[in-house]
N, C-alpha and C positions, 0 to 999 in steps of 0.2 A: 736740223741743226738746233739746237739747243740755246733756250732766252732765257735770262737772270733777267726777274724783277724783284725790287723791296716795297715790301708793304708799308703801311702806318708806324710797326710798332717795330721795324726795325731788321725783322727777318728775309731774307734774300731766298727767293724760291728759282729754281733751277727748272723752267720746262723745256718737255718734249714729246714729240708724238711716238705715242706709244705704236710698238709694229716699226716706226720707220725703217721698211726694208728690209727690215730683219737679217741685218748686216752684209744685205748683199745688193751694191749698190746700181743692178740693173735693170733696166724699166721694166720689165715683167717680173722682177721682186720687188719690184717699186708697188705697182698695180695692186698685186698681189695683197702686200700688207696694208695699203690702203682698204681692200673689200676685206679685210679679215676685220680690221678694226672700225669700220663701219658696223659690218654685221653684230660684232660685238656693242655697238653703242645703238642696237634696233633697227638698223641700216635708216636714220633719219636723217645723212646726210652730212651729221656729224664726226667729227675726228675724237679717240680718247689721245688724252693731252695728261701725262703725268708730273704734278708740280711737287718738287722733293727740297723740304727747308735747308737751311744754314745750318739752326740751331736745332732747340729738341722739339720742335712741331711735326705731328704728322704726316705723312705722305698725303697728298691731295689728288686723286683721279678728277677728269674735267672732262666732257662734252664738249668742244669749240667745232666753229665753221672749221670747213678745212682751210680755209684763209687764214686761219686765224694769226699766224706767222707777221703778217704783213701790213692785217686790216685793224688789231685788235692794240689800243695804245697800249701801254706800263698802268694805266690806272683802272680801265676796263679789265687786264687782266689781274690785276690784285683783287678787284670786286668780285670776279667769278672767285678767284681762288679761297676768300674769305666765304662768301656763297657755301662753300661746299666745307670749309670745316666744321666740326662736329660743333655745335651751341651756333654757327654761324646765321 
């Protein structure tokens, strides 16, 4: 499911895990795109989390826990998101 958070400067970033499912919402495509996009992120256990702006910012790919949904406040993930922009 897909999180809106806003940054510092105003921009509202749209995440989500990338794979989730890959539109088919049963536990062995569940599974399934979960080890796809591990193995994609060096299988370290981490999720790819795709953060897509409001305005004209770049698309942001992320590395999060796979918690990351639940455990990771609004300002924790503006840090990573900032983190990963280009100059960031």
């Amino acid at each position: 499911m897909p999180r809106d958070v806003t940054d510092d400067s105003g921009t509202t970033w749209t995440c989500a895990q990338a794979f989730a499912g890959l539109g088919d919402p049963s536990p062995a495509a569940q599974a399934a795109a979960e080890k796809l996009a591990e193995r994609l992120d060096g299988g370290d256990g981490q999720v790819a989390v795709v953060a897509t702006p409001s305005g004209g910012a770049q698309t942001v790919r992320l590395a999060l826990p796979p918690d990351w949904e639940t455990t990771m406040d609004d300002a924790a993930l503006a840090r990573a998101i900032a983190e990963q922009r280009p100059g960031g």
